[in-house]
C-alpha positions as a Markdown table, in Angstrom:
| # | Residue | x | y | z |
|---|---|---|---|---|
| 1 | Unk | 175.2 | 118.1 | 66.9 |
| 2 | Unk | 174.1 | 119.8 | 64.0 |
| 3 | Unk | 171.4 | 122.4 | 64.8 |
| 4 | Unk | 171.1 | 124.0 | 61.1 |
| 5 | Unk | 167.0 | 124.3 | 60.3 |
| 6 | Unk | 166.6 | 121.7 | 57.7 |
| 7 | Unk | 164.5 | 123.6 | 54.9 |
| 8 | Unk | 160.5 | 122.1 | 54.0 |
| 9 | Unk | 161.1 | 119.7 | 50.8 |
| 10 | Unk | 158.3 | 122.4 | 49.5 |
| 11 | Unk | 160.9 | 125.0 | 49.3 |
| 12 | Unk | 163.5 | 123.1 | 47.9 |
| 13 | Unk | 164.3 | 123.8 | 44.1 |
| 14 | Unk | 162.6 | 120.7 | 42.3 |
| 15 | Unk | 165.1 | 118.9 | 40.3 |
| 16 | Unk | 163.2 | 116.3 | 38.3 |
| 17 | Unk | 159.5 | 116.5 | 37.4 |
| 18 | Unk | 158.0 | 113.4 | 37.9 |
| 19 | Unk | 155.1 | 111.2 | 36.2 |
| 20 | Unk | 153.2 | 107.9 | 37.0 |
| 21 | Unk | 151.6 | 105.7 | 34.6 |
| 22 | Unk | 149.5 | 103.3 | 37.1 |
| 23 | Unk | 147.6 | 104.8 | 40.0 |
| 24 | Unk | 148.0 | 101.4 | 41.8 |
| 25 | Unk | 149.4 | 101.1 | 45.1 |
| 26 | Unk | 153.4 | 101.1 | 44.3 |
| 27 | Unk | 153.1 | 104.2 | 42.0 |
| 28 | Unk | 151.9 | 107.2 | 44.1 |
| 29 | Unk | 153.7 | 105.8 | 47.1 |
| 30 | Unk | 157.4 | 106.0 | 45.0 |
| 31 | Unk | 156.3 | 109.7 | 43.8 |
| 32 | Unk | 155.4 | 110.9 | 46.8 |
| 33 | Unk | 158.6 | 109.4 | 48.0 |
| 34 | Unk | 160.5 | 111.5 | 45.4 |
| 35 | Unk | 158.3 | 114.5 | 46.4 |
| 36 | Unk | 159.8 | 114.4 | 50.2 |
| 37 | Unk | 163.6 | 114.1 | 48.3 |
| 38 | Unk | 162.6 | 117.2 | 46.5 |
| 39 | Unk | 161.5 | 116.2 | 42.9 |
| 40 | Unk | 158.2 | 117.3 | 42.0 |
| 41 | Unk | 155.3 | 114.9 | 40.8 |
| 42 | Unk | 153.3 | 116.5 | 38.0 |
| 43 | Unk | 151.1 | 114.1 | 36.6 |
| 44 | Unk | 149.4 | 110.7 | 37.0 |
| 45 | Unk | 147.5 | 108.4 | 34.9 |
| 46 | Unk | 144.5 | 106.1 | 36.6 |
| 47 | Unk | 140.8 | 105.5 | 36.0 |
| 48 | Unk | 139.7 | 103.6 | 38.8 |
| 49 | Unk | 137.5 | 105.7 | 41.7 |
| 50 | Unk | 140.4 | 103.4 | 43.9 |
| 51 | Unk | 143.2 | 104.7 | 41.6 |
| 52 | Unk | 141.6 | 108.1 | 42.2 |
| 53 | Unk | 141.2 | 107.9 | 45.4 |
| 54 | Unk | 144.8 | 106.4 | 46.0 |
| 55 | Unk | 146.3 | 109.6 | 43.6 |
| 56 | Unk | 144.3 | 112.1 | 45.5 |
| 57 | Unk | 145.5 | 111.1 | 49.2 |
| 58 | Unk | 149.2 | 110.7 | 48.1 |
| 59 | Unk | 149.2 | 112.7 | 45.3 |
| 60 | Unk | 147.5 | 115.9 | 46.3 |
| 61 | Unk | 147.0 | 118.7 | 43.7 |
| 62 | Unk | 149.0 | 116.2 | 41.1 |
| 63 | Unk | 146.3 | 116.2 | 38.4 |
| 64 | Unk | 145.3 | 113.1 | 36.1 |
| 65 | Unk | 146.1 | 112.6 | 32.7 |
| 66 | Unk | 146.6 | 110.1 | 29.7 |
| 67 | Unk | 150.2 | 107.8 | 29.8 |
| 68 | Unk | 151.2 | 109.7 | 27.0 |
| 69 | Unk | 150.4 | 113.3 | 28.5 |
| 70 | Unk | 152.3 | 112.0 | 31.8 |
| 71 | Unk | 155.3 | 111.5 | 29.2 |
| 72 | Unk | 154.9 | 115.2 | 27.6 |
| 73 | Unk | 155.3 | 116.4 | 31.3 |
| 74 | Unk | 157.5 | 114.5 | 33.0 |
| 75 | Unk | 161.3 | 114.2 | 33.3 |
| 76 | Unk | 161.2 | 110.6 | 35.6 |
| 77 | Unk | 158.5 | 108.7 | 34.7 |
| 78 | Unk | 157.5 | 105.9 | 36.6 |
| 79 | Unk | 156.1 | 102.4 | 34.9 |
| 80 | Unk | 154.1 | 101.5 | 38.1 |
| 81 | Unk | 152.1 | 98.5 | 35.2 |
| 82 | Unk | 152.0 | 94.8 | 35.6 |
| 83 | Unk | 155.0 | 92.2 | 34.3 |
| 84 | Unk | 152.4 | 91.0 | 31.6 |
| 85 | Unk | 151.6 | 94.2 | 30.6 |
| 86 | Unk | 154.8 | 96.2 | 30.2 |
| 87 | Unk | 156.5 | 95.6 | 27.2 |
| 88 | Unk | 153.3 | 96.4 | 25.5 |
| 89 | Unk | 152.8 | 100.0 | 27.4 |
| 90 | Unk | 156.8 | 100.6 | 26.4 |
| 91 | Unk | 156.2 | 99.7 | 22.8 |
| 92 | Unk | 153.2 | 101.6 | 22.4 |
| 93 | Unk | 154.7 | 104.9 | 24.1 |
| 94 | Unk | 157.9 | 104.2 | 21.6 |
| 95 | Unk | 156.6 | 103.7 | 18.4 |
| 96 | Unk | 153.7 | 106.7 | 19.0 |
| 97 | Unk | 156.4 | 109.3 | 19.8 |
| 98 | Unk | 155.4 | 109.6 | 23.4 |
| 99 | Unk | 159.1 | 108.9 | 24.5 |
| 100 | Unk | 161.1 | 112.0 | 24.8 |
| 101 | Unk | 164.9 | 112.0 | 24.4 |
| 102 | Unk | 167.3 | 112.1 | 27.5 |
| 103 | Unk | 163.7 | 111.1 | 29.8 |
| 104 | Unk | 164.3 | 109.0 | 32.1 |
| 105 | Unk | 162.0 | 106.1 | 32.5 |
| 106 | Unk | 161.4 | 103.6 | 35.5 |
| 107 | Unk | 159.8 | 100.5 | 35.4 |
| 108 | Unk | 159.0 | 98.9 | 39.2 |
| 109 | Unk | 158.7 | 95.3 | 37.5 |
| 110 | Unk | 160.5 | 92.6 | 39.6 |
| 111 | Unk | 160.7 | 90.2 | 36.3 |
| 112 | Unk | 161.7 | 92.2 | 34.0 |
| 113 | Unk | 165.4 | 94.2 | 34.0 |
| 114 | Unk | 166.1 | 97.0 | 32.0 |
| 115 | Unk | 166.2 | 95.3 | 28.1 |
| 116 | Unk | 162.7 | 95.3 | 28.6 |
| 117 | Unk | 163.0 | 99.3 | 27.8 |
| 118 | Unk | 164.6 | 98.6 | 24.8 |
| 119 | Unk | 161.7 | 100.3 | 22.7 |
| 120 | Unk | 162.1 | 103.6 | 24.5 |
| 121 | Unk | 166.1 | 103.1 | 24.7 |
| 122 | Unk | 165.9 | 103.7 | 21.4 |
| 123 | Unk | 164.2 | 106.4 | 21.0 |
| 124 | Unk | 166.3 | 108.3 | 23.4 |
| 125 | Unk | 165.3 | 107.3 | 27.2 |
| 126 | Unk | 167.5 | 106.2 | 29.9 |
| 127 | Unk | 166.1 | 103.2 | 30.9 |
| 128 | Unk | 165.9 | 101.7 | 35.0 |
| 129 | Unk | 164.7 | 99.0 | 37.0 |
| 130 | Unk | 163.7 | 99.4 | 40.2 |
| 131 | Unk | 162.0 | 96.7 | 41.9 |
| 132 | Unk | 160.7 | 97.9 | 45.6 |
| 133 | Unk | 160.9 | 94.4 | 47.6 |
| 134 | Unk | 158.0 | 95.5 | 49.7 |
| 135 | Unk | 154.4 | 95.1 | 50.3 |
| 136 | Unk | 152.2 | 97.9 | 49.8 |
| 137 | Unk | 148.7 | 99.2 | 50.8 |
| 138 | Unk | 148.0 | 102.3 | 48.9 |
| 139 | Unk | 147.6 | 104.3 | 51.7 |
| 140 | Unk | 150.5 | 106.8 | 52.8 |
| 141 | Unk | 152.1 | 104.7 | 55.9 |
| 142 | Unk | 153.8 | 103.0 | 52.8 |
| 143 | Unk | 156.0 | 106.5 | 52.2 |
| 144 | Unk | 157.5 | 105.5 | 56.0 |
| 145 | Unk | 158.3 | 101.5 | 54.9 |
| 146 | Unk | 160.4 | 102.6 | 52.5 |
| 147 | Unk | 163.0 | 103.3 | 54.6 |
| 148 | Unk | 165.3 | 100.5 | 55.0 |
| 149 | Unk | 163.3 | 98.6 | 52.0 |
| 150 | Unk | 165.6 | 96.8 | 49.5 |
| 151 | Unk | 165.0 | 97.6 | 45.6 |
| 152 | Unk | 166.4 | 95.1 | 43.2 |
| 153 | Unk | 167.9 | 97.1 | 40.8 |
| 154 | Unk | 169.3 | 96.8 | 37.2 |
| 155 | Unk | 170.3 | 99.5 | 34.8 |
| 156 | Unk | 172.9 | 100.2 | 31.9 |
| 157 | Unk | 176.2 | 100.1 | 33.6 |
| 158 | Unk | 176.3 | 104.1 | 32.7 |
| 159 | Unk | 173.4 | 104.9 | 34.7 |
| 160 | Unk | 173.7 | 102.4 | 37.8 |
| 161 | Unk | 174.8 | 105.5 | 39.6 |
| 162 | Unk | 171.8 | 107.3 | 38.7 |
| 163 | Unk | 169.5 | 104.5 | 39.6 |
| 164 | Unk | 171.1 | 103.7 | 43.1 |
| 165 | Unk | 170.9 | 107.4 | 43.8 |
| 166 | Unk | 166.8 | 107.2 | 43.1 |
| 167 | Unk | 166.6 | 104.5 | 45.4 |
| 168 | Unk | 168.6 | 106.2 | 47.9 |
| 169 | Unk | 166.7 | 109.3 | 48.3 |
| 170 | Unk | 163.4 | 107.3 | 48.5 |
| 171 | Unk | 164.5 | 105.8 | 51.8 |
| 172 | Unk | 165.6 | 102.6 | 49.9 |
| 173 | Unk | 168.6 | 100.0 | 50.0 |
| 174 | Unk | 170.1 | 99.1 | 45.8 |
| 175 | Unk | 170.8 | 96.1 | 45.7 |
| 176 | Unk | 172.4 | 94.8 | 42.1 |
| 177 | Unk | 170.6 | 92.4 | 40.2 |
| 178 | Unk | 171.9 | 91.2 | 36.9 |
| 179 | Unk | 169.7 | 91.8 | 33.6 |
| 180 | Unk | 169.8 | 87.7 | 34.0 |
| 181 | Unk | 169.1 | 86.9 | 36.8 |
| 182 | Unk | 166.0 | 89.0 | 37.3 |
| 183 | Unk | 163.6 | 86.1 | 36.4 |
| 184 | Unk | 165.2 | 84.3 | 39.7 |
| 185 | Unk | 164.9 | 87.4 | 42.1 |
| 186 | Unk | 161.6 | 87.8 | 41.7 |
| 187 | Unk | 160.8 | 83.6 | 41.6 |
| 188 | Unk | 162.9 | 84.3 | 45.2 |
| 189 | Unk | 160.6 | 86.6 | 46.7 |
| 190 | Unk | 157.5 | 85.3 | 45.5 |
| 191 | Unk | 158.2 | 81.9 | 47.1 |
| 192 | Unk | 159.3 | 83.7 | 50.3 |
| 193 | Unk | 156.1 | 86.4 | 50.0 |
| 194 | Unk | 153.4 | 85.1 | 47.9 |
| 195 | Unk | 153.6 | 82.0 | 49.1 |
| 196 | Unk | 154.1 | 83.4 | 53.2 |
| 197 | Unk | 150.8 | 84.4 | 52.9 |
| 198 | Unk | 149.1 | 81.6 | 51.8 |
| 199 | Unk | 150.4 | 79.0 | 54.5 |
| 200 | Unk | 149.5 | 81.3 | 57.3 |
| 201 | Unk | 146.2 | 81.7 | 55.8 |
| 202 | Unk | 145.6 | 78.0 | 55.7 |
| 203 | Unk | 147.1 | 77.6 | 59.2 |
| 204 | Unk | 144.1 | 80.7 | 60.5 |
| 205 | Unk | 141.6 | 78.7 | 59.2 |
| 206 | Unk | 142.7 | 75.5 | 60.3 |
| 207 | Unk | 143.0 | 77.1 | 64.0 |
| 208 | Unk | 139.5 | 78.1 | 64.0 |
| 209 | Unk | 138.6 | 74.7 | 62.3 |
| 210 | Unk | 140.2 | 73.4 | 65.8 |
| 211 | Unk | 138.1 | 75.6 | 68.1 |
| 212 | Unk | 140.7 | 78.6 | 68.0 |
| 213 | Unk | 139.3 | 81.6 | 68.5 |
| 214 | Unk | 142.3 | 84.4 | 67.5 |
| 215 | Unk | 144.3 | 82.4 | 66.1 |
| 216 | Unk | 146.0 | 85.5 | 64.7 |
| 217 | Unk | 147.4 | 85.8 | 68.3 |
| 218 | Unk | 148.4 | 82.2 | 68.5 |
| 219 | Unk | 150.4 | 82.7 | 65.2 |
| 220 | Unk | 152.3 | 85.7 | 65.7 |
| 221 | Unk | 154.8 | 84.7 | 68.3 |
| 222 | Unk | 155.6 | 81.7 | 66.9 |
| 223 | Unk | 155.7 | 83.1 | 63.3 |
| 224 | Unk | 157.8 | 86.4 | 64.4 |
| 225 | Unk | 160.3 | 83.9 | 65.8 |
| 226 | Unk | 160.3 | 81.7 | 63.0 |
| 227 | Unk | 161.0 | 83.9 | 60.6 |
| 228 | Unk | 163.7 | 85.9 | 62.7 |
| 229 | Unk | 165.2 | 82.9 | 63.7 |
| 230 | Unk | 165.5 | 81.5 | 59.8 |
| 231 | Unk | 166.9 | 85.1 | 58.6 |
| 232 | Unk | 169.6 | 84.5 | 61.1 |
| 233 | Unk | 170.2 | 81.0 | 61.0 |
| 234 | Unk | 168.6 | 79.6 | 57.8 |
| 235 | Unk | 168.0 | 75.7 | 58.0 |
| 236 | Unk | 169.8 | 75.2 | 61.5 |
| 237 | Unk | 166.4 | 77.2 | 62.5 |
| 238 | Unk | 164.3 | 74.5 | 61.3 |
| 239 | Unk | 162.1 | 72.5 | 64.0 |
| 240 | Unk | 159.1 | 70.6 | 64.4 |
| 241 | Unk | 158.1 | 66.9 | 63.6 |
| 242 | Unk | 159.2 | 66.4 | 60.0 |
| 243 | Unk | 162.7 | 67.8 | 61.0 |
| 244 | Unk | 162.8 | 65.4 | 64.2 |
| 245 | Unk | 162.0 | 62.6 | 61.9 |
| 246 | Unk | 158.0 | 62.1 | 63.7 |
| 247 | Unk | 156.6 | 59.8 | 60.9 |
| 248 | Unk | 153.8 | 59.0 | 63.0 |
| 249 | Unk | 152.8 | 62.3 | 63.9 |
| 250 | Unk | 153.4 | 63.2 | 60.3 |
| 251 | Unk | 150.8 | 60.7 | 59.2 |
| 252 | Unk | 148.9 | 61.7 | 62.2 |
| 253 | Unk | 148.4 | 65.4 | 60.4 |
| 254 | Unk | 148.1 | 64.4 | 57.2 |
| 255 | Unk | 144.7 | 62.0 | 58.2 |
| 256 | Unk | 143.2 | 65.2 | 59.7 |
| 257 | Unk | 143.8 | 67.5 | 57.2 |
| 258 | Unk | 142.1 | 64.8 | 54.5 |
| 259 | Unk | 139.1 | 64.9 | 56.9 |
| 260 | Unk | 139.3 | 68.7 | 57.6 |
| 261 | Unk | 140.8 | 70.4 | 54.7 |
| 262 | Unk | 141.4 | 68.1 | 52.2 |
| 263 | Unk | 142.2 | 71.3 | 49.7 |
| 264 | Unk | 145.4 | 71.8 | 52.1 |
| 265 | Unk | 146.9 | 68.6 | 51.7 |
| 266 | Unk | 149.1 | 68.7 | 48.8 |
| 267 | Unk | 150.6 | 71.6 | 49.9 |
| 268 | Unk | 151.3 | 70.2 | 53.5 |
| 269 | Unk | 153.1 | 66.8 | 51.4 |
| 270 | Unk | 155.1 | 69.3 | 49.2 |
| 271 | Unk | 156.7 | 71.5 | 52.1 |
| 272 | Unk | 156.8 | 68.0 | 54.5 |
| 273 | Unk | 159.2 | 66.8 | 51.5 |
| 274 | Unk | 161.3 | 70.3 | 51.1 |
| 275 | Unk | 161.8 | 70.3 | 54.6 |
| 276 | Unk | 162.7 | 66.8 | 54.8 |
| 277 | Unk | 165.3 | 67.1 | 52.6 |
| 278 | Unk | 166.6 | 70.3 | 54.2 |
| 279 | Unk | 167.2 | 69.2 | 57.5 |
| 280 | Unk | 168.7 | 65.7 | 55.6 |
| 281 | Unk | 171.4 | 67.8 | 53.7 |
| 282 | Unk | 172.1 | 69.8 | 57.0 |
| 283 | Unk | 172.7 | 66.8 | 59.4 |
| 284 | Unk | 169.1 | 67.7 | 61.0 |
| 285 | Unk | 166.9 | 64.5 | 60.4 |
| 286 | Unk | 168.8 | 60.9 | 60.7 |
| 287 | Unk | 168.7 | 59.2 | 57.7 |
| 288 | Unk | 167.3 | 56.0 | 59.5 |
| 289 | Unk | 164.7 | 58.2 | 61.0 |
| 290 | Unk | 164.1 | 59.9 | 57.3 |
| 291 | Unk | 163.1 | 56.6 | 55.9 |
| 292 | Unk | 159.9 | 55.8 | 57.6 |
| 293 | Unk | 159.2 | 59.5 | 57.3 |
| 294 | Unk | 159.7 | 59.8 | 53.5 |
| 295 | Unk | 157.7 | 56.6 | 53.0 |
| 296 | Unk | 154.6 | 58.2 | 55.1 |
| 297 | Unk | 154.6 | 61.2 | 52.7 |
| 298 | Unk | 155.3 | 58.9 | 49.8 |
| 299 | Unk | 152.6 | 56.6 | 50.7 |
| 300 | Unk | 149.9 | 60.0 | 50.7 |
| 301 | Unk | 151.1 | 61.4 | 47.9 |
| 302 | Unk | 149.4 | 62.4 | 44.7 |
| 303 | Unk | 148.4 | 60.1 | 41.9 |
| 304 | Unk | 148.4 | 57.6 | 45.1 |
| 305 | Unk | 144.8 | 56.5 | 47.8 |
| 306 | Unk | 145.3 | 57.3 | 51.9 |
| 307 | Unk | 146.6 | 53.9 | 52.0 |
| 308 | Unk | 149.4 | 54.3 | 49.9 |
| 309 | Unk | 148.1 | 51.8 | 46.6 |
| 310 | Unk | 148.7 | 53.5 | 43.6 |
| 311 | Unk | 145.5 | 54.9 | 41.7 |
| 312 | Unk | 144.5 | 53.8 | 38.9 |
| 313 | Unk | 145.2 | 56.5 | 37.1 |
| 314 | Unk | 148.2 | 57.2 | 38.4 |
| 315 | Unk | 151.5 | 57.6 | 36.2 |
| 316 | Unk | 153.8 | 55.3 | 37.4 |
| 317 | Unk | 157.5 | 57.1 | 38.8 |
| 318 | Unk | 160.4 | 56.5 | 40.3 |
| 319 | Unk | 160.8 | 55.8 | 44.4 |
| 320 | Unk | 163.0 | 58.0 | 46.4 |
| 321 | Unk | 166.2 | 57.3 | 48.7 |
| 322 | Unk | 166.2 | 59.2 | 52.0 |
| 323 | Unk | 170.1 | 59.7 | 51.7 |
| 324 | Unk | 170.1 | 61.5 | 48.2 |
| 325 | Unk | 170.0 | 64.9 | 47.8 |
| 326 | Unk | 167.3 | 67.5 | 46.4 |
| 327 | Unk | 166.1 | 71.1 | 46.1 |
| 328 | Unk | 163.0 | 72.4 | 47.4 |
| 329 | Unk | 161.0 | 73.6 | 44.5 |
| 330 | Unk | 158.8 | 76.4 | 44.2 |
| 331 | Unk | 149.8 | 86.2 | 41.0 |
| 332 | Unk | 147.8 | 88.6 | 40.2 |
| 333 | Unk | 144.0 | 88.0 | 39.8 |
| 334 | Unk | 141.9 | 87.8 | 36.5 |
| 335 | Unk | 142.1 | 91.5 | 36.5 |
| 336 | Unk | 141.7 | 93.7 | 33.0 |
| 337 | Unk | 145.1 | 93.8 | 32.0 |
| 338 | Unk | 145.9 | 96.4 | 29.0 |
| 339 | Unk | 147.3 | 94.7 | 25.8 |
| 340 | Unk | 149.3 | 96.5 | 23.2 |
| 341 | Unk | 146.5 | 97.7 | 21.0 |
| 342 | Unk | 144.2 | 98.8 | 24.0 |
| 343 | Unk | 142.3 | 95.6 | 24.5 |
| 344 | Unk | 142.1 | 94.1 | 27.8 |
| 345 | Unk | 142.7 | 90.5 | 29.0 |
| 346 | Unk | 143.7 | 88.5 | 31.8 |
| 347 | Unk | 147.0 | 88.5 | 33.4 |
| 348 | Unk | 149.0 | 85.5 | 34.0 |
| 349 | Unk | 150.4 | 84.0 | 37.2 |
| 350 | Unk | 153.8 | 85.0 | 38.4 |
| 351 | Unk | 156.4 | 83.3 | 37.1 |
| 352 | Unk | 158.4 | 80.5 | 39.4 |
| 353 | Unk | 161.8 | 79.5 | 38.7 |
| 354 | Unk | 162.7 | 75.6 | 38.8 |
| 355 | Unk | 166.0 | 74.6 | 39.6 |
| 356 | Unk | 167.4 | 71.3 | 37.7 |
| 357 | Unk | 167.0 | 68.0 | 38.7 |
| 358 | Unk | 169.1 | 64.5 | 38.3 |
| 359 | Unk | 167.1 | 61.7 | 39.0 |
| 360 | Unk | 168.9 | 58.9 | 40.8 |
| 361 | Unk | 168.7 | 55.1 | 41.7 |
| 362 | Unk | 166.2 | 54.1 | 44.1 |
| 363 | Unk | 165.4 | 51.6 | 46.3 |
| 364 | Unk | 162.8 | 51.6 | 48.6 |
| 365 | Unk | 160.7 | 55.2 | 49.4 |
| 366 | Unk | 160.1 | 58.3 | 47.5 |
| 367 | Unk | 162.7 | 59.3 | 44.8 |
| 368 | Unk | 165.1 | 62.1 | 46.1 |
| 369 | Unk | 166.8 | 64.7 | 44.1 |
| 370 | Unk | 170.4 | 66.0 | 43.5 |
| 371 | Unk | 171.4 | 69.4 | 45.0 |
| 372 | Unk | 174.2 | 71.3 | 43.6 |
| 373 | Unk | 176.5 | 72.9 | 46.7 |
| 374 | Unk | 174.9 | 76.5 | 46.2 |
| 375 | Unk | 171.4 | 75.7 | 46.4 |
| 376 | Unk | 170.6 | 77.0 | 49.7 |
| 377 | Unk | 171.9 | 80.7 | 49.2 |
| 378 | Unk | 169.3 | 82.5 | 51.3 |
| 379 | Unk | 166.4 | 84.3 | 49.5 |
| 380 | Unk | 165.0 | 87.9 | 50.2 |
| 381 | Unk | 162.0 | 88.4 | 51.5 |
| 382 | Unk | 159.1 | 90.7 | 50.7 |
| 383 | Unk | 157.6 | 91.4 | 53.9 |
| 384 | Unk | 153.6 | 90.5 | 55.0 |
| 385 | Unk | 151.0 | 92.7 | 54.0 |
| 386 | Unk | 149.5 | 95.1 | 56.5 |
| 387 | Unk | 146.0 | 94.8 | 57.8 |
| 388 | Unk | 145.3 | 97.6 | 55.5 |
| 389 | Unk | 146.5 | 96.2 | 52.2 |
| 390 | Unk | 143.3 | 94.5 | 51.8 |
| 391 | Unk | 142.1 | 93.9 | 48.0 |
| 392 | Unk | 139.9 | 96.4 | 46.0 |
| 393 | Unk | 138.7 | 96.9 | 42.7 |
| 394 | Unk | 142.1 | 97.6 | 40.8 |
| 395 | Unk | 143.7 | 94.4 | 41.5 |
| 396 | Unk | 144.6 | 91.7 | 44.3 |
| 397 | Unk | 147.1 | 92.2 | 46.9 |
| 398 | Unk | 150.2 | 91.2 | 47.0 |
| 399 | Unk | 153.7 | 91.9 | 47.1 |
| 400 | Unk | 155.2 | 90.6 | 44.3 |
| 401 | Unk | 155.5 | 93.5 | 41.8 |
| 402 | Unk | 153.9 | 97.0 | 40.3 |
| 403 | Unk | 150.1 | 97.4 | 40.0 |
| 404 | Unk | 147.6 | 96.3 | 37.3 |
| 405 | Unk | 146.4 | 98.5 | 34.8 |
| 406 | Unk | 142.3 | 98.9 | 34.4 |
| 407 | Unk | 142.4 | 100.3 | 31.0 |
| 408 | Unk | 144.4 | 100.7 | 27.6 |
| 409 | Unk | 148.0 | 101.4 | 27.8 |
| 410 | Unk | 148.4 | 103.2 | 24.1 |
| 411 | Unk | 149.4 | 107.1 | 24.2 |
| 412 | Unk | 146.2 | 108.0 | 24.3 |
| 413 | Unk | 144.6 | 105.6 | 26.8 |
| 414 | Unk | 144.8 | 105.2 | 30.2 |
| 415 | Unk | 146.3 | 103.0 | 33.0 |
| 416 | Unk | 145.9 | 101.9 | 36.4 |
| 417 | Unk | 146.2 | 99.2 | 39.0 |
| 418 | Unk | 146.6 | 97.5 | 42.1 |
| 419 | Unk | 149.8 | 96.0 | 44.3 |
| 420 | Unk | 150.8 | 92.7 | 43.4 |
């Protein structure tokens, strides 16, 4: 056992200095997980009384400045921005001379990979992606969830040492994600995040519509073995009546929710049909018990009345087969987002990758589409948001990337944000 005192990071020599350009949630939490390795933060940019707030209680003593001063004294800086915003901020700080040479710069973006650095590349930075696949709250008990947490990460391959060794001493796991393929990782998460979030949210309220009174305590067995029983098993984990092949149940639920929460159907019919074909491609649900199934959601879906007649207005479209095969398919709020000459505007919704589809013959039910044998490689998931990751001024919560500037992102502006 090894009983050598281990010396306070505060007495360690400082190897980098480190800056952050957005005060949001992910930024000051990443410095001040640098700050424990032994690198020393020395500057921040934010505006926000949150951002402020949020630099201040991680941040200590750090004081606040300008993107551009936060360059001039940092060695590691950290783009802690939103996707839309980004390759604006980079260009800005490029073509202004804010980019020193031989500065490494860090962008937390889970769209974007290292080209979108390009700007700065070429002025002299070493460029690095380092997406933290992790919910955060802005408060400090996201310094301790770090540990463990995966970081998608993409980089020159001359520096993919130096990038996995960042991660590494901020408690993280690299994981490699091609310049590519970064588009998909981050459509991965957000379907397995973003979109967590919003089906238990819709199953709360539908609790309490029942008389439920904490249906937070209902939910949380069930969903803590759901989701640990589909991380280690994936689809063999899948239960319930749409997997049993239930079609009268099915249409039993789908008459409530048109009388309760009518705003919740659609997305009940579009994950009733992804899990339908699931547990069809995985020998779960019996073809001859998929058919009636397949026409109940066909008969309640879109464009079509509760008793399954078309509407008028509805496009006609193909049926569907129960025995083909199909993938399931798969946002920050209207938040000032800084634009390239310092303007604001809003920011768009995250991005979702579609896989392709081959549209077969039909016969009689809802049309089905064609899988390719890879389709089901397991996803990564982002986590839930603690009870304390509630939204605030600088931007919604979420987990899906860096936070939102509230102000200009030129040299001589500022930036700041919430989690996404």
């Amino acid at each position: 056992m090894n009983t050598t005192p281990q010396a306070d990071p505060k007495d360690r020599p400082a190897r980098l200095t480190v800056g952050v350009v957005g005060a949001g949630r992910v930024g000051p939490a990443l410095a001040a997980s640098l700050q424990l390795a032994g690198h020393r933060p020395v500057a921040v940019s934010g505006v926000s009384d949150a951002s402020r707030r949020r630099a201040a209680a991680l941040l200590p003593d750090v004081p606040l400045m300008t993107p551009a001063e936060v360059l001039q004294h940092a060695e590691l800086v950290l783009l802690t921005v939103p996707d839309d915003a980004l390759p604006g901020l980079v260009t800005g700080l490029a073509e202004t001379g804010a980019v020193r040479p031989g500065q490494l710069l860090v962008h937390t973006s889970g769209r974007y990979g290292a080209r979108v650095l390009d700007p700065a590349l070429r002025a002299g930075a070493l460029p690095l992606a380092l997406h933290p696949a992790m919910t955060f709250t802005g408060t400090p008990v996201d310094v301790q969830r770090l540990a463990g947490c995966s970081f998608g990460v993409t980089a020159p391959e001359e520096l993919r040492l130096a990038a996995e060794a960042l991660v590494i001493e901020m408690g993280g796991e690299p994981e490699w994600i091609a310049e590519d393929r970064r588009p998909l990782y981050h459509a991965a998460l957000a379907l397995g995040s973003n979109h967590l979030i919003t089906l238990v949210a819709q199953s709360m309220e539908l609790l309490r519509t029942a008389g439920v009174t904490a249906p937070d305590r209902m939910l949380g067995p069930l969903l803590g073995a759901s989701l640990d029983n589909a991380l280690r098993s994936g689809d063999a984990a899948l239960t319930g009546p749409v997997a049993r092949g239930d079609a009268g149940t099915v249409a039993a639920h789908i008459v409530e929710l048109r009388e309760h929460a009518p705003q919740a159907v659609a997305g009940y019919l579009a994950m009733a049909r992804a899990t339908a074909d699931r547990a069809l491609d995985h020998g779960l649900l019996k073809p001859e018990l998929a058919e009636d199934l397949l026409g109940v959601l066909a008969e309640n879906a879109p464009g079509t009345s509760p008793t399954g007649a078309p509407a008028a207005d509805a496009p006609a479209g193909p049926d569907r087969t129960p025995d083909a095969k199909t993938d399931p398919e798969g946002a920050p709020g209207p938040e000032d987002v800084p634009a390239p000459d310092g303007s604001t505007g809003p920011d768009g919704p995250t991005d979702a990758a579609r896989g392709p589809a081959t549209d077969g013959p039909a016969k009689d039910g809802p049309h089905r589409r064609k899988r390719t044998p890879d389709a089901d490689a397991d996803a990564g998931s982002e986590g839930a948001p603690a009870p304390e990751g509630s939204p605030d001024p600088d931007g919604p919560d979420g987990p899906t990337g860096p936070e939102r500037p509230a102000g200009p992102t030129g040299p001589t502006g500022t930036d700041d944000g919430g989690a996404r």
